[in-house]
N, C-alpha and C positions, 0 to 999 in steps of 0.2 A: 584345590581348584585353581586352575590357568586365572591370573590378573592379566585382562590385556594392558597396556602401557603403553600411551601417548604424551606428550609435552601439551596439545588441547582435545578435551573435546565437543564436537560440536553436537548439538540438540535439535535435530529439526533440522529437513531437506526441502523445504520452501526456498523461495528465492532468498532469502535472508539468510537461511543457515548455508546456501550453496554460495554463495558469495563468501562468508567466510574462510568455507573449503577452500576455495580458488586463490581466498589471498596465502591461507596457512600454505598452501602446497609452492604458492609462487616464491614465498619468501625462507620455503626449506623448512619450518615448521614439521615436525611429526603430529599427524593429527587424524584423527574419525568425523565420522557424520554419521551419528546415530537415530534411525527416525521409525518413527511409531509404527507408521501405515504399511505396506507391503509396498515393492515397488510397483508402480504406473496405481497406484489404487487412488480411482478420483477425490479430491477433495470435496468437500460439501459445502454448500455455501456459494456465495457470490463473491469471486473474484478481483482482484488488480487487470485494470486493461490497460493501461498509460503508464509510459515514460516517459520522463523530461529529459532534456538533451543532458544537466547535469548526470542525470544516473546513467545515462547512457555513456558518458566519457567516464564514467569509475569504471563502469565492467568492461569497458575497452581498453584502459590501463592496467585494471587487473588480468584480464586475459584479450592478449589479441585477437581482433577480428570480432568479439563475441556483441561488445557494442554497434557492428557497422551490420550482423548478421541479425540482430533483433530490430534494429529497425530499417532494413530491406525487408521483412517478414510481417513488418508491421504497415497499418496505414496510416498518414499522415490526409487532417479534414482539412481539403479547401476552401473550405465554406462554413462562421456559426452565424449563426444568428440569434437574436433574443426577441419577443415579442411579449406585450401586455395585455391582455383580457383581449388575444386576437388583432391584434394590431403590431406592426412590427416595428421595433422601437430601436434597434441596432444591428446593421449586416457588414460583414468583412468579408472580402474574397479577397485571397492569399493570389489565387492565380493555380495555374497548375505546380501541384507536386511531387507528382511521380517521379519526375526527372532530379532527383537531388544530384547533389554533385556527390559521385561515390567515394572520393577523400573527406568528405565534409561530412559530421554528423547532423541530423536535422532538429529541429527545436523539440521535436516527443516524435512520440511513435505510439500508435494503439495499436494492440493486440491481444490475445486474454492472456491468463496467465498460465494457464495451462502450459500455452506457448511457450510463454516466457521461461517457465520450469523447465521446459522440455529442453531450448537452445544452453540453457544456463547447464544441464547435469551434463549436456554432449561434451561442452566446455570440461565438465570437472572432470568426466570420466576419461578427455584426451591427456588430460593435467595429470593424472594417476591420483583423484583423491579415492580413498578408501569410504567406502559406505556400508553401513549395517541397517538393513531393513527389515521391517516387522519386530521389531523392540519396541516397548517402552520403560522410560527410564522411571523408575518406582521411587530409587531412593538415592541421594545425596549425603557422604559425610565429609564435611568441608574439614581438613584440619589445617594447621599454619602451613603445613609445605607444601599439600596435595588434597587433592579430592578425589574421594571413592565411589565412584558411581553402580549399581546397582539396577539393572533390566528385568523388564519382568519375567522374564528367561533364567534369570537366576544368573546368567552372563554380571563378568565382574570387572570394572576398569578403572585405571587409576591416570590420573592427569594432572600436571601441573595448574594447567586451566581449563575452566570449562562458558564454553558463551553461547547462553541459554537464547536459541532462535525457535522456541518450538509452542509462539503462538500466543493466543490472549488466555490460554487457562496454561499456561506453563506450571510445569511442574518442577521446573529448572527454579522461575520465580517466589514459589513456594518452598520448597525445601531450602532455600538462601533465605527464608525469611523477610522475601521481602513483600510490600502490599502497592495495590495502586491506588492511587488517590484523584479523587476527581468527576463530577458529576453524570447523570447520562440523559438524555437530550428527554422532552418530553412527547413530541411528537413522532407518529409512526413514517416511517419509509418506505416503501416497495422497489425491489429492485428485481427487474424481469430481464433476462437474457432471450435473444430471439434470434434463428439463424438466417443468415442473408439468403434471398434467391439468389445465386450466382446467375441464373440465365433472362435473369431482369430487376436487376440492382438498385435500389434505390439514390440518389446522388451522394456522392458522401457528405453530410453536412453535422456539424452539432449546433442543434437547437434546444434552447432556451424556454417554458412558456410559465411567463409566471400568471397564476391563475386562469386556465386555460378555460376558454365557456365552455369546450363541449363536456369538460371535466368536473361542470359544478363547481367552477374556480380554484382547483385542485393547482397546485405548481406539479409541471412535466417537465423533464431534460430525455432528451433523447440523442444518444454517444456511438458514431459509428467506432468498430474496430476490427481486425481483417476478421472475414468471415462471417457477424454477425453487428448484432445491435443491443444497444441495452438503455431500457427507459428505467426511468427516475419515476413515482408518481409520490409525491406526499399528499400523504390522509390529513381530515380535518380534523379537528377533537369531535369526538362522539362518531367518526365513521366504526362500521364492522369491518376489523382487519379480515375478516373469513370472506366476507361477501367480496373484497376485494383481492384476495390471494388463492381464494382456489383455482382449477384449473378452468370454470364453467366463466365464473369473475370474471378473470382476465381475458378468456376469449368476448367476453361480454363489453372491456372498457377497451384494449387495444384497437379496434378498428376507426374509433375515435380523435385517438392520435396519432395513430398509423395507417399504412394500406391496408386494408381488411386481411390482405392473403396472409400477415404474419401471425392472424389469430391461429394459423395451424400451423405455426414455425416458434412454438414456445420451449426453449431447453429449460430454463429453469426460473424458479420464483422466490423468494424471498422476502420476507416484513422482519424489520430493524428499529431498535431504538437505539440511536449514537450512542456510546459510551465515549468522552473524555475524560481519558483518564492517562497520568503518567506513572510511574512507579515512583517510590518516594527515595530510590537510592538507586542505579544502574548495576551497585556491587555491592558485595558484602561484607560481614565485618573483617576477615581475613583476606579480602581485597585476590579471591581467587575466581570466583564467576563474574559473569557482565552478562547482561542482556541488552539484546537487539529485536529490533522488529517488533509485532506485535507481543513479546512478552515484556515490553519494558513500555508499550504506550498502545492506547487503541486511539481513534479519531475520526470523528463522519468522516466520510470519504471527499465530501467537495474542497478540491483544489488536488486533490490524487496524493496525499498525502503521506499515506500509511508506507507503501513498497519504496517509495523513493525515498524515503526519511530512513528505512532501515535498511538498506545497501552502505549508507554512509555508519551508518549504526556498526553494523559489523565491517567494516573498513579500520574503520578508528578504533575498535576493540582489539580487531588483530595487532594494530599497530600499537597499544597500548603491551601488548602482552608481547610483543618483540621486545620493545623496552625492558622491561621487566626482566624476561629471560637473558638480557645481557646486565642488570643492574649489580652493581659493584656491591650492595650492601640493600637488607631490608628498606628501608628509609626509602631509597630508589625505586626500590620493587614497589611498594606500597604505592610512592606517589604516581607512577607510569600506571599504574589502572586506575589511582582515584584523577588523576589528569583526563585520559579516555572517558571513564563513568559519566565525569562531571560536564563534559564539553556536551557529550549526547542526550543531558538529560536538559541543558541546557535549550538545545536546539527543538527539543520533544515539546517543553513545554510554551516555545514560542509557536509550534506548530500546534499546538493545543489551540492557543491563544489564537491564530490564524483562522480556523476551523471553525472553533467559535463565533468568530466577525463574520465568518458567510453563514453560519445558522442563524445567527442574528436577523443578518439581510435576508433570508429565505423564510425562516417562521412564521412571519406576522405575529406575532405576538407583544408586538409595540406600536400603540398606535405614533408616535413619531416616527418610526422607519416605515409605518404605510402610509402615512405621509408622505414622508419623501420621495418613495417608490413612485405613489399617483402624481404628484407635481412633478418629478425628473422625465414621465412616460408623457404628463401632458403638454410637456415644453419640448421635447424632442426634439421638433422640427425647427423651433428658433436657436434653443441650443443644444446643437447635435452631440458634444461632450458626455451630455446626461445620458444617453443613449450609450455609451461606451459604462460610463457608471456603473448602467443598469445591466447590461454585460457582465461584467466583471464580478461584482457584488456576490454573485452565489461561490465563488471561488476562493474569496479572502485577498490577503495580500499577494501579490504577483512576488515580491521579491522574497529573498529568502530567509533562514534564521541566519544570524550573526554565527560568523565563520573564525572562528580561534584558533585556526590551523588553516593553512594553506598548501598542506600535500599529505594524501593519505598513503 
């Protein structure tokens, strides 16, 4: 039987595993993208809509142009605001943004990810990375020099490395033995996608409602992104996630917080319980796989933390495994991927930590933080500061994890 042979391979054609590609291919690298689904086969689930201007200047370094082409295709909101049991407690207008300066990239960009897949493979496929679709990878045998990877196809491949991007039940994560470690939220989620009317658009704004009245004091976020919109609604303990998630449900509570007409513009639905969790190690004991993306951490979604955490995830794995492949001696090798493993596992669990602080803020499940919630919303207006506070709160920290490297 044919062993195919590569120097990596990669696990998963998500944004994380495509980013990979694009670095292995930019940096001459021999490498695969081997991925479960068939190609264009939709993913399930709810989505990455946001970049941050950081991730957006990696994939514009890693491939030209593909940074400045993701968010021109994306929107940028003019407009959030946050409000408290109906009352509006913090507004910012940017001003207009359409007009960015086209040398200049912009602070984020929303768009779904579909999108975002879609601009990223045009990227890999101008770049000539190689891809295998409709595989799954069954089995791993890690030895000291190489790894033997195994499809469900019976397909056979051997790699110097392999950098497992293929999701939060990896199978890459598993057969390396590795586990995640880390609690999962106790409260439910709902996350509803909803498609825009293009011929009467609502304004782009993101809004904030913590305990919204017509909600039964439910907390709502609601996130424009090109094309559509997507509410946030968290349940209380003891609601029916059913009565809330079927199709009848949600035609039933959207007109509430939204224009009635999106009750028949529903694409998709979703109820969630966060998991925070990080892996207990990025690599293995033969220092031949890494994992990125969601196989090496999962994390609520507030602060958009998941896709942008794993673009640098696999950045720094590649470059991890460039090192490597030029090391003089094991010792070398060894440390060039536990240096990578350890920087990303590093940042993961700060972004754990982050994530946390805005479930914190957003649960109610302290009465000192609804305290300070009601006190910052009922001073507002003398100091307006708290109003930015109460903004920001459901996002976590603004600034980033602690940066160990300064060039990917």
């Amino acid at each position: 039987m044919t062993i195919h042979k590569y120097d990596v391979v990669v696990v998963g054609a998500g944004p994380v595993g495509l980013t990979a590609g694009l670095a292995l291919q930019k940096k001459g690298i021999s490498c695969v993208v081997i991925e479960a689904n068939p190609k264009d086969h939709p993913r399930p689930g709810s989505r990455a809509i946001y970049l941050h201007s950081a991730t957006l200047k990696l994939l514009e370094e890693t491939s030209k142009g593909l940074g400045f082409e993701l968010a021109r295709n994306g929107v940028i909101w003019p407009v959030k605001r946050t409000l408290y049991r109906g009352k509006e407690v913090y507004v910012r207008n940017y001003g207009i943004t359409d007009n960015q300066d086209p040398n200049t990239l912009p602070h984020f960009t929303s768009l779904h990810q579909h999108e975002i897949e879609k601009y990223m493979y045009e990227a890999c496929v101008e770049a000539g990375v190689p891809f295998i679709w409709g595989e799954s990878v069954e089995k791993l045998d890690i030895q000291e020099d190489d790894v033997y990877i195994t499809t469900d196809s019976g397909s056979k491949w051997k790699a110097k490395y392999v950098i497992g991007c293929d999701g939060a039940r990896s199978v890459v994560r598993e057969q390396a033995g590795l586990k995640f470690e880390g609690p999962r939220t106790h409260d439910t989620f709902l996350v509803v996608d909803l498609e825009e009317d293009e011929n009467d658009p609502l304004p782009i704004e993101r809004v904030f409602h913590y305990q919204h009245p017509a909600m039964g004091y439910r907390n709502v976020m609601h996130v424009p992104f090109k094309g559509g919109w997507r509410v946030d609604l968290q349940l209380l303990k003891g609601d029916d996630v059913e009565e809330f998630t079927s199709l009848e449900g949600v035609k039933s509570w959207i007109p509430k917080v939204m224009d009635p007409k999106y009750a028949d513009r529903i694409t998709w639905v979703s109820s969630y319980r966060f998991h925070q969790v990080v892996a207990d190690s990025f690599t293995d004991d033969q220092c031949r796989v890494l994992l990125a993306g969601e196989a090496a951490h999962l994390f609520a979604p507030f602060g958009a933390r998941g896709l942008n955490s794993g673009v640098p995830d696999a950045l720094i794995a590649v470059r991890g495994i460039e090192k490597a492949l030029h090391a003089g001696n094991e010792e070398e090798r060894r440390e060039a991927i536990l240096t990578a493993a350890n920087e990303r596992r590093i940042a993961a669990k700060w972004n754990r930590d982050a994530s946390t602080t805005a479930l914190h803020h957003l649960q109610g499940d302290s009465p000192e933080m609804n305290m300070k919630r009601e006190l910052a919303a009922s001073l507002v207006s003398i100091v307006p500061r708290l109003g930015r506070w109460l903004d920001e709160g459901p996002y976590g920290p603004k600034f980033g994890p602690p940066e160990l490297t300064t060039k990917y």
